[in-house]
N, C-alpha and C positions, 0 to 999 in steps of 0.2 A: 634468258627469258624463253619460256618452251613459244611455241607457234602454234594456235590451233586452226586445223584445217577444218576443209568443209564435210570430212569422211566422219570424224571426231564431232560435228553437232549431229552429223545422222544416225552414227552410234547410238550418242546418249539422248537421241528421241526412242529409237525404237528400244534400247533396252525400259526408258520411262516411259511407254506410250501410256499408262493409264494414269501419270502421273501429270504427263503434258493435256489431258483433255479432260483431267478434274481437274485441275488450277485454272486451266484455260474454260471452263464452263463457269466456274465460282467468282471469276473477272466478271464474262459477259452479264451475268446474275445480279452481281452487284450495279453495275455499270448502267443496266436497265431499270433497278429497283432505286438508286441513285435520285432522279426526277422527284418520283414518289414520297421521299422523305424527305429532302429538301424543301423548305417554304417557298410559294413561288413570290417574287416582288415586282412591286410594277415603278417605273420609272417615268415620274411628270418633266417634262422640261417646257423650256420659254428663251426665245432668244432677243436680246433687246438691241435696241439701233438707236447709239451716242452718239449726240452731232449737236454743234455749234450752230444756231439760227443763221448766223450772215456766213454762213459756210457758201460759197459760189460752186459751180456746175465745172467741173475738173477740164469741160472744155476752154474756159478761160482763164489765164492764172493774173492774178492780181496779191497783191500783199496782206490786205486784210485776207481776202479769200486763204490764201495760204495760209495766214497767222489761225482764221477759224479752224482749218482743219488738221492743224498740229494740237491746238488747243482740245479739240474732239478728241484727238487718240490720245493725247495725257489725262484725259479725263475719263475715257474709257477704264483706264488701271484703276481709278477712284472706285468708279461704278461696281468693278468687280471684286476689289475688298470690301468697299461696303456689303455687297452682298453676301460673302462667306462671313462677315464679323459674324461675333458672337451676340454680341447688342442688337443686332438687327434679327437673328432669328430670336433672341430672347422679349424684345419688342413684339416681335411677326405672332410669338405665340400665344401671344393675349388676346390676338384674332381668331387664332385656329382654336383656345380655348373654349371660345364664344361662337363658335361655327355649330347654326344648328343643322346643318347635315348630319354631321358626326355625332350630334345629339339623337337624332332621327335613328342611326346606325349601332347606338349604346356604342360607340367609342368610348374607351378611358383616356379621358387628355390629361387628367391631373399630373402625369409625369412632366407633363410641360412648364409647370409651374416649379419644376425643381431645376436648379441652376447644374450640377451637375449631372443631371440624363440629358440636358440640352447640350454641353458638353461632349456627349456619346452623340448624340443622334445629330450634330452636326457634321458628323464624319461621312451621312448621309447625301449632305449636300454638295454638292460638284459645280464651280463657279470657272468657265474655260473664257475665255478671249479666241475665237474662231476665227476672227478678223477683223481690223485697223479697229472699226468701231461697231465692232459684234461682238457681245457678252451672249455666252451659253449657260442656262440656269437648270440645271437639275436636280429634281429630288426622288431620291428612291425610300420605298416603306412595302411591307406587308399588307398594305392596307389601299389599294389603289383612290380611295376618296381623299384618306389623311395626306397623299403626298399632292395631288389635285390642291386643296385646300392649304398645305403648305406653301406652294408654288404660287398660291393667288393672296397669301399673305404678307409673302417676301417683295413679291411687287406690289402689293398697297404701299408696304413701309418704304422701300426706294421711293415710290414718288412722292409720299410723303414729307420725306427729309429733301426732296428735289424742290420742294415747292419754297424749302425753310430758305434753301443755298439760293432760289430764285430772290426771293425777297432779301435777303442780305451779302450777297456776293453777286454775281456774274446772271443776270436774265434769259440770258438767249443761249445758256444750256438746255438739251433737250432730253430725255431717253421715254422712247416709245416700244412698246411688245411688239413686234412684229407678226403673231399672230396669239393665238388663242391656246392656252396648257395645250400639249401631246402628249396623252398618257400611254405608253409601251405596257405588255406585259414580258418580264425576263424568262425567255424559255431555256432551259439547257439542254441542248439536244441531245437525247438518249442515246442516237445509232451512235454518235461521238464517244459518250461517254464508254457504251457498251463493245467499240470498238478498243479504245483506251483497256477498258478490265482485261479485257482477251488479248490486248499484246505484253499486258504486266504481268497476266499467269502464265505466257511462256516465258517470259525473260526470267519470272519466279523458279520454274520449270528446268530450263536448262541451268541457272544456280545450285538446285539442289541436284539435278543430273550429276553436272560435273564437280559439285563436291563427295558423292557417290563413288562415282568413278577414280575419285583421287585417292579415296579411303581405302580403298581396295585396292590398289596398286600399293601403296603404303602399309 
């Protein structure tokens, strides 16, 4: 296996220098122009707080207290399938259907009403467990209102079907938002990107260098 030194990449820059700062300009080019063509999206989230009513103060331990707060974090897991099902944004979207902001906005929701783009566009939603009894609710869209209003329709239907499991199973389950949608905008940072182009057109760069170089020796 030959060994390349460092004499061997200063070669095959300066015999390509005009080779190494047009690949490496057509990177940084790209790499700027990148943002620009890309859709920006913006990302709603909501984080909610699972907990058992007769859950006790961690400064005291008692057994119900205990039994509440084991019961909290197994039921946290609940909360957070519920919220990635399919049912539930398929429900959630007869809200967003009916949302006249997005009417206000000429949004098209009719894809909503179709069972497989709900399908797609639940790949959107991002359901984390942050901690013991912290559900992370996220929705990203093109559309900074449509994921707003997604995110306030997946939490109508959770407390909706919490009111059902209230009335027919266990009471003193609770889940409450913690605060109010945060909508992000996703920026991709250019200088990143545009530094990325500029170290791919030299690695491009000394590729075709030193296949160059080898043809010619052969």
């Amino acid at each position: 296996m030959d060994i390349i030194l460092l004499s061997d990449y200063l070669r095959v820059i300066k015999k390509n220098i005009a080779l190494f700062i047009l690949l490496t300009l057509i990177g940084v080019v790209i790499g700027y122009a990148l943002p620009k063509i890309i859709p920006v999206t913006y990302t709603s989230s909501l984080d909610f707080y699972v907990r058992h009513k007769t859950q006790t103060s961690p400064l005291f331990y008692t057994y119900d207290g205990y039994y509440s707060t084991q019961s909290s974090v197994d039921f946290t897991q609940t909360v957070a399938g519920f919220l990635e099902s399919l049912s539930t944004v398929a429900n959630a979207s007869q809200l967003v259907i009916a949302d006249p902001s997005l009417k206000q906005l000429n949004v098209n929701t009719s894809n909503y009403a179709n069972a497989d783009y709900l399908q797609k566009f639940q790949k959107n939603i991002s359901v984390k467990i942050t901690a013991p009894q912290i559900v992370h609710l996220s929705i990203t869209d093109p559309n900074k209102q449509v994921s707003i209003v997604w995110t306030n329709a997946i939490e109508n239907e959770l407390l909706q079907n919490l009111k059902i499991l209230n009335e027919q199973g266990d009471s003193n389950f609770s889940v409450d938002a913690i605060s109010s949608p945060i909508t992000t905008e996703n920026i991709i940072n250019k200088y990143i990107l545009m530094a990325v182009g500029g170290l791919l057109g030299i690695f491009l760069s000394f590729i075709i260098g030193f296949a160059r170089d080898d043809k010619k020796n052969h």
